[in-house]
C-alpha positions in Angstrom: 0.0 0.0 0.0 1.2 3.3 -1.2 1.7 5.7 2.7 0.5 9.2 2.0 0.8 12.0 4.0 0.2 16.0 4.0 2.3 19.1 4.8 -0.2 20.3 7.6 -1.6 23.5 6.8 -5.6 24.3 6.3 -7.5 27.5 5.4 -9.2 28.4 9.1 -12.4 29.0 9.8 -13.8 30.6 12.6 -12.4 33.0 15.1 -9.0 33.0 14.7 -8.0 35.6 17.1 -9.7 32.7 19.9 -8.0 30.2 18.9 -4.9 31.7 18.8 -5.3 32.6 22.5 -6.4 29.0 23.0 -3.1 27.5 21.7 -0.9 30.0 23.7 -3.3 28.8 27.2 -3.2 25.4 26.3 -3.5 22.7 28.0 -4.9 24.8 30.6 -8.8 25.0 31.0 -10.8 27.6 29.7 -12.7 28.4 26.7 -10.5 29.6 24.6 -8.4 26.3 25.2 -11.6 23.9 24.8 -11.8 26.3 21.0 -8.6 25.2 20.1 -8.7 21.5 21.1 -12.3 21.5 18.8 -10.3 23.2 16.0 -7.7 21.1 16.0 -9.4 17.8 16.5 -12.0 18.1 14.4 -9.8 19.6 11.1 -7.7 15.9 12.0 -10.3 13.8 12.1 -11.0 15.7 8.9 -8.0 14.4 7.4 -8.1 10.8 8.8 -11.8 11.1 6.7 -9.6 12.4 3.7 -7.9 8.9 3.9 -4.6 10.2 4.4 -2.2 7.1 6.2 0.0 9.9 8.0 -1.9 13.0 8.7 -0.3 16.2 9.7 -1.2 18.0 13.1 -3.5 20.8 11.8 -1.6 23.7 10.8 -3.1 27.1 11.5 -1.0 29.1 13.4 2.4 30.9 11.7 5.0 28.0 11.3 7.7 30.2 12.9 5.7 32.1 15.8 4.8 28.8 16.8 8.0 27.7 17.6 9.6 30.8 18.8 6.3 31.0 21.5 8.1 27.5 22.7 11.6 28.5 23.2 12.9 30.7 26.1 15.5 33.3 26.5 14.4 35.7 23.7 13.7 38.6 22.6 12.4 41.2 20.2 14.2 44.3 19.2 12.8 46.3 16.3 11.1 43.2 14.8 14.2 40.6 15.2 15.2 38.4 17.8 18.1 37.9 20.1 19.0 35.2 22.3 20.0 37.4 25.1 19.7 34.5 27.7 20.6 31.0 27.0 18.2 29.5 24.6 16.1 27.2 25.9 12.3 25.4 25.7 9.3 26.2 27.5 6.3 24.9 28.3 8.3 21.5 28.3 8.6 22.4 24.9 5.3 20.9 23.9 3.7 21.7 20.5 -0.1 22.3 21.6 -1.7 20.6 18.4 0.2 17.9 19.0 -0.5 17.7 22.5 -4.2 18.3 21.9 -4.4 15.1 19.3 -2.6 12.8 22.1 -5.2 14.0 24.6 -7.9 12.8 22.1 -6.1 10.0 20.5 -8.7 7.6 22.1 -11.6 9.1 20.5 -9.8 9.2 17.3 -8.6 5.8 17.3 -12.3 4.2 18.5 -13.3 5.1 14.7 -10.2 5.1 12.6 -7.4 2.8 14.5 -4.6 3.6 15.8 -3.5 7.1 14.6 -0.2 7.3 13.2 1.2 11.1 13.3 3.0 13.1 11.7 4.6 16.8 12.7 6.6 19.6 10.8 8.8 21.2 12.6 10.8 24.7 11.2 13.9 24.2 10.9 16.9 26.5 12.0 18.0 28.0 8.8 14.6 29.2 7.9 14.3 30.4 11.5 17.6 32.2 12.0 16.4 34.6 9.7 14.3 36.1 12.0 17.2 37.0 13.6 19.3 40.3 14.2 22.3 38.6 13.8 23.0 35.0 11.7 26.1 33.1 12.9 27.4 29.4 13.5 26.1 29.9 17.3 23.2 31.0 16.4 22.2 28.1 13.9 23.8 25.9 17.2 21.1 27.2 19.5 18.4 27.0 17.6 19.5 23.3 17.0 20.0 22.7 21.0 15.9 24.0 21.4 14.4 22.3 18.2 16.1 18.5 19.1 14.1 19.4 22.7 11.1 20.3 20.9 11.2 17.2 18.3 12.0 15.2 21.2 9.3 16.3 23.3 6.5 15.9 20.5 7.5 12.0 19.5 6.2 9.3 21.5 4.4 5.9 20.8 1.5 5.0 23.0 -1.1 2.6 22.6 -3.6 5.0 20.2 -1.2 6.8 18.6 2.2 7.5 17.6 4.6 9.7 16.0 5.3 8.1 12.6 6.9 10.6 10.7 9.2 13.6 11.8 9.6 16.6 8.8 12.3 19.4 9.2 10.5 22.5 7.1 13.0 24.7 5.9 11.5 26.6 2.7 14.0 28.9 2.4 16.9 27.1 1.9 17.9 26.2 -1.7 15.3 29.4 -2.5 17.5 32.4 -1.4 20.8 33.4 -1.8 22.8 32.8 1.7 26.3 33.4 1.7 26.4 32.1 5.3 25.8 28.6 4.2 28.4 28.8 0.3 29.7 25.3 0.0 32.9 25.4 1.9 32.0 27.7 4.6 32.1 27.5 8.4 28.2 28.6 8.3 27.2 25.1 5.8 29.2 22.9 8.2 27.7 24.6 11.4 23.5 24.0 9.8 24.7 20.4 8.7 25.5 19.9 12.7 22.5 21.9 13.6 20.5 19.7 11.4 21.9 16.3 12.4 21.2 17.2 15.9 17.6 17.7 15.7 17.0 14.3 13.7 19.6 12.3 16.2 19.7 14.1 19.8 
């Protein structure tokens, strides 16, 4: 049987500015929180119906906000981040869709089996250039928080399980980026940065 999977992000519907609060409360209770857990739940179960073998977490929210609302030690100056602490995860580092679909993985599985999961998480390069200042260390740090996150969001439990990991990086290979010529310090440093998010 041919697997198939998606790349995660939907159209929304509904009221986003809600939801949006919901995933930054979440898990905690509260309606904005029980919103977001319906969002996300029902937009899988949308996809199991689809008859994809490997459905992506729903993908509303911004794929780099979401991950720089998971990581510590930041922050903004005129629209760019610094790491002016050391870099690490919070919330345990927990992506909330994720977290929402293992919460409801028995419900999902009583109809359509055990779920097998996939998630997308951005990677550092296309991160980084959210950054004030783009260097080896910072490509490092990024990789230290995103092999936390990746290894906080994959698990296998009874109902479902994490069956397929994907590193987004859209802008590599699409931009010019001296950092990362072939033969610089920069290439070599993402090449570590991105072996130690798939191996850590």
């Amino acid at each position: 049987m041919v697997e198939s999977y998606d790349v995660g992000s939907l159209p929304f519907t509904g009221d986003l500015e809600k939801f949006l609060k919901g995933a930054k409360a979440y898990p905690s209770p509260g309606e904005e929180s029980a919103y977001f857990e319906k969002k996300v739940v029902d937009s899988f179960r949308d996809k199991l119906k689809a008859g994809l073998s490997i459905p992506n977490y729903p993908q509303f929210r911004d794929m780099n906000e979401m991950f720089f609302e998971l990581m510590s030690g930041l922050s903004k100056i005129e629209n760019k981040y610094f790491f002016l602490e050391p870099a690490d995860v919070l919330k345990d580092g927990l992506i909330p869709e994720v977290e929402a679909l293992r919460r409801n993985s028995r419900i999902l599985s009583e109809k359509y089996g055990k779920i097998r999961l996939k998630i997308c998480v951005t990677g550092p390069h296309t991160l980084s250039y959210f950054f004030g200042f783009r260097n080896c260390e910072l490509f490092e740090d990024l990789a230290r928080v995103l092999a936390k996150i990746v290894a906080a969001n994959t698990f296998r439990e009874r109902e479902i399980e994490v069956a397929l990991v994907a590193l987004d990086e859209p802008l590599l290979g699409t931009i010019d980026d001296p950092l990362v010529e072939f033969g610089s310090e920069g290439r070599e440093c993402l090449v570590d940065a991105l072996n130690r998010i798939y191996h850590e």
